[in-house]
C-alpha positions in Angstrom: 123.4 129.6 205.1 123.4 132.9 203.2 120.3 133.6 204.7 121.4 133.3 208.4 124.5 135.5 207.2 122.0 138.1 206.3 119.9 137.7 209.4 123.2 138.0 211.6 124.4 141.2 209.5 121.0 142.7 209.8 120.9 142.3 213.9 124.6 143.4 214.2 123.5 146.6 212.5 120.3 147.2 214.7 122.0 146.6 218.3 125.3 148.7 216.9 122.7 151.1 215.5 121.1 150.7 219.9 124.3 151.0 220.9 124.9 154.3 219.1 121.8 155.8 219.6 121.8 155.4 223.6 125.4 155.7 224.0 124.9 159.1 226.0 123.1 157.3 228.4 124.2 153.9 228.7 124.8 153.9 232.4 121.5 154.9 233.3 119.7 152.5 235.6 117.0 151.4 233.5 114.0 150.7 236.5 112.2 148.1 234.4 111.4 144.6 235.2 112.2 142.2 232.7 111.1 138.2 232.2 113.7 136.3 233.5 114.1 134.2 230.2 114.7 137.5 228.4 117.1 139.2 230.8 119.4 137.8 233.5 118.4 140.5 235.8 116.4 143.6 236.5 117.2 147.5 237.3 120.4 147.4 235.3 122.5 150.4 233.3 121.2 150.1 229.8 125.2 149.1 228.6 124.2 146.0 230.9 121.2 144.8 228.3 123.2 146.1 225.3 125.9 143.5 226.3 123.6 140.8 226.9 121.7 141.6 223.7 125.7 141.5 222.3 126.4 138.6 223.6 123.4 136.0 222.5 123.9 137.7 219.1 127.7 136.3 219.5 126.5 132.8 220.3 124.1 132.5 217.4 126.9 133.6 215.0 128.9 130.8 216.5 126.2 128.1 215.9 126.3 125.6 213.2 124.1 125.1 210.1 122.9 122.0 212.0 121.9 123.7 215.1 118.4 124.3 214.3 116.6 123.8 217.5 119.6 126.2 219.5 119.5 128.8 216.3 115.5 129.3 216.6 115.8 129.1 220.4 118.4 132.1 220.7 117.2 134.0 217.8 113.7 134.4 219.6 115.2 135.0 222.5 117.5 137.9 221.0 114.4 138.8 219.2 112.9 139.4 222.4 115.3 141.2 224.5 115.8 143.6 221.4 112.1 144.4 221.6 111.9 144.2 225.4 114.8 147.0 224.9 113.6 149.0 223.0 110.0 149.2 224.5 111.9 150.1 228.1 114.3 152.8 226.6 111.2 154.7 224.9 110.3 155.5 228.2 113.6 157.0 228.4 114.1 160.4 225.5 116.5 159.9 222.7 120.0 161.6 223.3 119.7 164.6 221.0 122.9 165.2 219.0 124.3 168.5 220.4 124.5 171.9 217.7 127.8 173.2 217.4 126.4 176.2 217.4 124.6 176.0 220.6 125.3 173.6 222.8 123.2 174.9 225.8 120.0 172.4 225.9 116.6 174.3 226.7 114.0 172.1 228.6 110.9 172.9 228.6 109.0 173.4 231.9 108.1 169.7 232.0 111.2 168.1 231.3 113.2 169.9 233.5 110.7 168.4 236.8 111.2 165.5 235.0 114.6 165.6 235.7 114.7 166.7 238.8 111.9 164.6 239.8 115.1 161.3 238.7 117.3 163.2 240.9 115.1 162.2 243.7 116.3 159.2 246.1 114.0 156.2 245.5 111.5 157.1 248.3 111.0 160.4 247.5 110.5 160.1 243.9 107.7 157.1 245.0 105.9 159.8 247.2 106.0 162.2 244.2 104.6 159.6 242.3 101.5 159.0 244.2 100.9 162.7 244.5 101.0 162.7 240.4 98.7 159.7 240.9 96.1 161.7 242.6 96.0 164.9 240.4 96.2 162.1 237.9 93.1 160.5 239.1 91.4 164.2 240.0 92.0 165.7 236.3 90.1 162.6 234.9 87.3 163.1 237.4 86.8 166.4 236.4 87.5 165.3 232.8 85.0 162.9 232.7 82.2 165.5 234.7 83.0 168.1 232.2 82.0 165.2 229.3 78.7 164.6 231.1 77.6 168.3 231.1 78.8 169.1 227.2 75.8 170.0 225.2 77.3 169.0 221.5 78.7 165.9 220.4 82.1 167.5 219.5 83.0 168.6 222.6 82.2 165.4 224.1 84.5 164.0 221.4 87.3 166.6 222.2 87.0 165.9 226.0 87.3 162.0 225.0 90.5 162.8 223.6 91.4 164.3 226.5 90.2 161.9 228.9 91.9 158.8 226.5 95.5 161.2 227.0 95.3 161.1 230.7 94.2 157.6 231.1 97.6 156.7 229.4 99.7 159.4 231.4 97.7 157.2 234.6 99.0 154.2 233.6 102.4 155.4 233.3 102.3 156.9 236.5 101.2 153.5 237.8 103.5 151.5 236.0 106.4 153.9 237.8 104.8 153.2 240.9 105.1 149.7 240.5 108.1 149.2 238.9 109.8 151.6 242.0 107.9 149.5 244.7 109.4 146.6 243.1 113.2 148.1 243.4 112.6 149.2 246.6 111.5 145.9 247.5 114.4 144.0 246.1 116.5 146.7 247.4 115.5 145.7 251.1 115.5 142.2 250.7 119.4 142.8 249.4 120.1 144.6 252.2 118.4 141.8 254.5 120.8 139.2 253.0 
């Protein structure tokens, strides 16, 4: 028993410890598509998944001593939307606490398209996508040419690197691209109902 008392201390401190740290942007829609047996539904505000999250932690503290089978069902389930969480909102930056000095935020060149690339209406921001997809796909050609003609073993190594980097930038461009085609897709079939 003291040891469940633990466990449910410890995960109230890691989703209030969520809750604080993505507070600022808890009604963000969070385009991510989630198992059905982990999350009720998909392409929710974060505060959504928080709640949930809240809410099985709520019915494991309610459990009994002799609820084995229920207690290891909802703590791996918790265990998995915490992760499932937290793996979706690291595609989304950490809230920066604000100076009190300064409270003017300076983006870089690359974060402020980023922004204004969300800004976009679903379509749009899919067609910007796919143009990423190509440079995408046209820097790793090149990338990969430029490793065929390098003479020493180090450059090869350092253009690796490089082609390893944009192979993952790729397939985060493509994961975006599916996980949009999949909104717009429920969207429709919403609006069909």
């Amino acid at each position: 028993m003291q040891n469940l008392t633990a466990l449910l201390s410890r995960l109230h401190q890691l989703i209030t410890q969520l809750q604080q740290q993505y507070e600022p942007v808890k009604r963000e829609i969070l385009y991510a598509k989630f198992d059905p047996a982990v999350f009720s539904e998909n392409f929710q505000p974060v505060e959504f998944y928080l709640n949930e999250i809240r809410h099985c932690a709520e019915q494991i503290s309610r459990l009994t001593p002799e609820d084995v089978e229920q207690t290891a069902f909802l703590s791996e389930k918790l265990s998995a939307q915490y992760n499932a969480l937290t793996d979706a909102l690291s595609f989304i930056e950490k809230p920066q606490a604000k100076s009190a000095v300064n409270f003017k935020q300076v983006f870089n060149e690359r974060e402020k398209q980023r922004r204004q690339l969300e800004q976009l209406p679903p379509r749009e921001r899919l067609i910007k996508y796919y143009e990423a997809l190509q440079a995408l796909n046209e820097k790793l050609n090149g990338q990969k040419d430029l490793q065929k003609q390098s003479q020493s073993e180090t450059e090869k190594m350092r253009i690796q690197q490089q082609i390893d980097i944009t192979r993952r930038r790729r397939q985060r461009c493509l994961d975006a691209i599916e996980v949009l085609e999949e909104y717009l897709a429920f969207k429709q079939n919403q609006s069909k109902e």
